[in-house]
C-alpha positions in Angstrom: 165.3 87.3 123.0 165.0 86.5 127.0 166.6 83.2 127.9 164.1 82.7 130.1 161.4 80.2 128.0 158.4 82.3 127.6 157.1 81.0 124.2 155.4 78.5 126.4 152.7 81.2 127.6 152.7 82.1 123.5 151.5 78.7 122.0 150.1 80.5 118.5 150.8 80.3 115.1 152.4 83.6 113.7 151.0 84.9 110.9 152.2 87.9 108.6 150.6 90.7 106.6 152.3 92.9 104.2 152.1 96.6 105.2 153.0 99.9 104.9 156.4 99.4 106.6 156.6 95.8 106.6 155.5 92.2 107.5 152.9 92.5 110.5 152.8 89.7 112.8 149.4 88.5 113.7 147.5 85.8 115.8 144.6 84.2 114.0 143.4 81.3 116.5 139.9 79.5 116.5 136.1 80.3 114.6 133.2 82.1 114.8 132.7 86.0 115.4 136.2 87.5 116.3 137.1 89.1 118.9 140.3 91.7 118.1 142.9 92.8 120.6 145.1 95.7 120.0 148.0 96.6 122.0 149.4 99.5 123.0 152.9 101.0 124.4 155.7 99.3 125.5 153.7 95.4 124.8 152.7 93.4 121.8 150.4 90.9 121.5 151.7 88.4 124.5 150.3 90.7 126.6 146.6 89.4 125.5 147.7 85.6 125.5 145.2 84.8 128.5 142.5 86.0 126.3 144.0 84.8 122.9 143.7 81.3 124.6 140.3 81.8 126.0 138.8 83.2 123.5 140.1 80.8 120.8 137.7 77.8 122.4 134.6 79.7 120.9 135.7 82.4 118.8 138.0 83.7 116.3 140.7 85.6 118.5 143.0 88.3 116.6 145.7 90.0 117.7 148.0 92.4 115.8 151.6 93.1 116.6 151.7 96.7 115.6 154.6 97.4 113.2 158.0 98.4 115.1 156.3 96.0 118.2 156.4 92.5 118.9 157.0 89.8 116.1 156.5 92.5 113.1 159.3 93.9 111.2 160.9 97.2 112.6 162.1 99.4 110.1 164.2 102.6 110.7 163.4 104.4 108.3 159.3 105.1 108.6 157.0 107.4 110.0 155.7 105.6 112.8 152.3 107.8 112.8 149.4 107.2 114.8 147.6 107.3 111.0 150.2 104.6 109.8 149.4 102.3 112.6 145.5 103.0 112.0 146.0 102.3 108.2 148.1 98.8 109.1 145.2 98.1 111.7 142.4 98.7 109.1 144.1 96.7 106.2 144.7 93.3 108.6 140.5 94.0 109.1 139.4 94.4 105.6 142.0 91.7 104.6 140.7 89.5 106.8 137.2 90.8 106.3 135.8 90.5 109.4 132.9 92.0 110.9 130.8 92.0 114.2 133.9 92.3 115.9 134.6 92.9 119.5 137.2 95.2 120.2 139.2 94.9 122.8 141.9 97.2 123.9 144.7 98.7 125.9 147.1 102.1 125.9 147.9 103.1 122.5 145.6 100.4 121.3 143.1 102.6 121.9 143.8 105.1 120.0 144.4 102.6 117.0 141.8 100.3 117.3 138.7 103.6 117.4 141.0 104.8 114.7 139.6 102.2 112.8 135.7 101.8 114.2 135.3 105.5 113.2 135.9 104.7 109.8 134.5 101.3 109.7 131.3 101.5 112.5 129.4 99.2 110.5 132.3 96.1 111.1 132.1 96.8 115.3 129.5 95.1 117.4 131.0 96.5 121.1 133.9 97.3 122.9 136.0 96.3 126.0 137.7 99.3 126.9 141.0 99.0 129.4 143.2 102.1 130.8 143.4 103.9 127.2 142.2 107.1 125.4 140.6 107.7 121.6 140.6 111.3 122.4 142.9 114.3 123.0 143.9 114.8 127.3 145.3 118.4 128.2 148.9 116.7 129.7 151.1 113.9 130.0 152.8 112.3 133.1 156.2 113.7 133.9 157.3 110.2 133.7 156.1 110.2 129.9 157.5 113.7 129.1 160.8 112.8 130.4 161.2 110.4 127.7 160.4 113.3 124.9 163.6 115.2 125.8 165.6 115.5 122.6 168.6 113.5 123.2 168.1 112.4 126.6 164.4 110.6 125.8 165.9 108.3 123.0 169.1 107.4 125.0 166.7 106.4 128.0 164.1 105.0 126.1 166.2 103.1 123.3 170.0 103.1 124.5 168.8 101.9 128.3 165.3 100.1 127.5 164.2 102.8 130.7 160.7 102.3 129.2 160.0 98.8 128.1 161.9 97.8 131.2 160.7 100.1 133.4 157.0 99.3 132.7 158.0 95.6 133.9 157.4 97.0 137.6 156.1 100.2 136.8 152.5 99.3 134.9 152.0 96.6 137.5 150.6 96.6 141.2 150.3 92.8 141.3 154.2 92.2 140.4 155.1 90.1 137.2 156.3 86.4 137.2 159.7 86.0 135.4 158.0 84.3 132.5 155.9 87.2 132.2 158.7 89.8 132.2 160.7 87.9 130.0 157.9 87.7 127.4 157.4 91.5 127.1 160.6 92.4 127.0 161.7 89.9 124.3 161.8 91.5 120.9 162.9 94.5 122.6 166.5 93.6 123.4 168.9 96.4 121.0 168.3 100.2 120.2 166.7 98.9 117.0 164.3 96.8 118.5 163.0 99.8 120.4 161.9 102.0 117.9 158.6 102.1 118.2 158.9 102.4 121.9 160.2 105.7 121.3 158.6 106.7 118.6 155.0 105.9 120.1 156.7 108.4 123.4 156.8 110.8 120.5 154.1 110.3 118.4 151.6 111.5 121.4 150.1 115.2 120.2 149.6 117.8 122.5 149.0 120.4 120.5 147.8 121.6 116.8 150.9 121.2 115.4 151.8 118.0 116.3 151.2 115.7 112.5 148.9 113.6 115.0 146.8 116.2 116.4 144.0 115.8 113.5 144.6 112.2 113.4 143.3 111.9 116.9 140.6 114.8 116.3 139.3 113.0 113.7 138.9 110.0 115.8 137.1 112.1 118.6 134.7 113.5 116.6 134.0 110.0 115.3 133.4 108.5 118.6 129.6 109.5 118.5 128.8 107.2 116.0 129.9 104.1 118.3 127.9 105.9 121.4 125.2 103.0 121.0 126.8 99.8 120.8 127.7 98.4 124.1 131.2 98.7 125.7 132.6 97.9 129.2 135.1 99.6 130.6 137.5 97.3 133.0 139.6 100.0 134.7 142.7 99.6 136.7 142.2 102.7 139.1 146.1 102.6 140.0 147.1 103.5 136.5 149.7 107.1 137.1 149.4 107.0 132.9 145.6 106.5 132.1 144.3 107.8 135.1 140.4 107.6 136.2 140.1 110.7 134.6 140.1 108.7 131.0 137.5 106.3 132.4 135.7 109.1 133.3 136.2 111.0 129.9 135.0 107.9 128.5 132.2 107.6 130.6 131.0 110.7 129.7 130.8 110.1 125.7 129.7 106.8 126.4 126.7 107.3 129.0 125.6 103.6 128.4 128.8 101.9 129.0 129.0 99.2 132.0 131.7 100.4 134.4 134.2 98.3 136.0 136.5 99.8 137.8 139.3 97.6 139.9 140.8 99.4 142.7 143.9 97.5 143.2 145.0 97.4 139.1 147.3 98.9 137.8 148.2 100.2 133.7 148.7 96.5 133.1 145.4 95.1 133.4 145.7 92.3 131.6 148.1 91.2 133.6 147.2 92.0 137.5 143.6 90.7 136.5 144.6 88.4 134.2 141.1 86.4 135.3 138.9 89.4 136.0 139.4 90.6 132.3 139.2 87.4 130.6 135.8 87.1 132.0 134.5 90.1 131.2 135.4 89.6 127.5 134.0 86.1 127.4 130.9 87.9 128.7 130.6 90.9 126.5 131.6 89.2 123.1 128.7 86.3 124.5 
C-alpha cells in the first residue's frame, strides 16, 4: 500500500462476498434503487468514489472489486475468465437481490457488467456506458498486445507494474493528483498483487479459440434484448484503447442511446471528468 494517504478519498465500509475464487470486496453505501459500478482493467472500485459518494445521498450505490482487483482476495491459482468474473458479478446481484438497477460502467467493466444484464434483462432499468465494449473488436492496441508476449508481457505487466503504473499517465489527459495515483496503484504493489492485471491483458479473445471468445459472443448476441432501455454513453474521445470506434459500435446497436462525447477525455473518464460524469449518472438513474 502507497504511503501517500488515499483512504481519505475512500471513506466506505468494505464489505465481502464469498465467491468462486474468494472473498469479494464490495461497497454497499446509502438506500433506494441502486445504482452498480463495475470496473474494469488496471482500477478497482476507488476509481468510482466520486460517484460512490454522490450517489450514496439518494440511492443505494454498489461497487464490486472484481476478484484478483482491488480490496478482494487474489488467488494464484484460478482461471481468471471473463465467465468467472461475470458469475462473481451476477452472484453479488442475486445475493443482494437488487433490481432496477443502473449500470454504470468502464473498460473491462463492460464486458462484465452486460455479461450479467443479458442473463438477467429483467433486473436492469438503463445504462451509463464509459470507453468500454460488450462485444467482440477485430484488433488490439500495440500497446495492449505488447503486454501478451509470453514471457516478456508478464515480466512488464507483473515484475515492473508497466501497466497499472503506466495507466497512471497513460489513461489520463487531465493528469492525476498524487492522492489519486496513489489510490489506484495501492493493492497493486508485488507480482502477486498483479495478477489479474495480467490475466485480464490475457483473457481478451481475438479469435474462436480463445476460452472467452463464446463468452463474449454470447453477450453480443444478448445485447438486443437491452436495445430499449435507455443508456448514455459519456465518451472520452482521446481514449488510444477504447477508441470512438466503440462508441460508435455502440451507437449502432443502441440507436436510442444519448450521446456524449468529451473531446478532451481520455480512457480514464471518471477521473478527467470527474464532475461531468457524476452528473450525468445522477441524471440518468433520476
Amino acid at each position: 500500500m502507497s504511503a501517500v494517504d488515499w483512504r481519505s478519498e475512500y471513506p466506505f465500509e468494505s464489505r465481502f462476498l464469498g465467491v468462486d475464487g474468494g472473498r469479494m470486496h464490495y461497497v454497499d453505501e446509502g438506500a433506494g434503487r441502486p445504482v452498480l459500478f463495475v470496473h474494469g482493467n488496471p482500477t478497482w472500485s476507488f476509481y468510482w468514489r466520486a460517484g460512490l459518494a454522490a450517489m450514496r445521498e439518494t440511492h443505494r450505490a454498489i461497487a464490486v472489486d472484481h476478484i484478483g482487483c482491488g480490496l478482494s482476495d487474489k488467488p494464484q491459482e484460478w482461471p481468471y475468465r471473463l465467465a468467472d468474473h461475470i458469475d462473481n458479478l451476477e452472484r453479488l446481484v442475486l445475493e443482494l437481490n437488487l433490481r432496477d438497477i443502473t449500470l454504470v460502467v468502464h473498460d473491462w467493466g463492460g464486458a462484465i457488467g452486460f455479461g450479467v444484464a443479458t442473463r438477467h434483462p429483467d433486473r436492469f432499468r438503463d445504462f451509463v456506458v464509459t470507453n468500454t465494449a460488450a462485444f467482440r473488436a477485430p484488433n488490439i492496441p500495440i500497446r495492449i498486445a505488447m503486454c501478451r508476449i509470453p514471457g516478456i508481457g508478464e515480466l512488464a505487466v507483473r515484475g515492473l507494474n508497466g501497466f497499472a503504473a503506466a495507466a497512471t499517465f497513460m489513461a489520463t489527459e487531465k493528469g492525476l493528483s498524487p492522492t489519486a495515483k496513489a489510490g489506484l496503484l495501492a493493492p497493486y504493489g508485488t507480482w502477486a498483487d498483479r495478477i489479474a492485471t495480467h490475466r485480464f491483458v490475457l483473457d481478451i479473445p481475438m479469435n474462436a479459440s480463445h476460452p472467452s471468445w463464446d463468452t463474449l459472443a454470447t453477450i453480443e448476441a444478448g445485447l438486443p434484448a437491452l436495445a430499449a432501455k435507455p443508456m448514455r454513453l459519456v465518451w472520452g474521445e482521446r481514449d488510444w484503447c477504447f477508441t470512438p470506434w466503440f462508441r460508435q459500435e455502440f451507437e449502432r446497436r443502441f440507436p436510442n442511446a444519448q450521446r456524449f462525447p468529451l473531446a478532451d477525455i481520455g480512457h480514464y473518464v471518471a477521473e478527467d471528468a470527474r464532475e461531468v460524469l457524476v452528473g450525468h449518472i445522477r441524471e440518468q438513474a433520476a
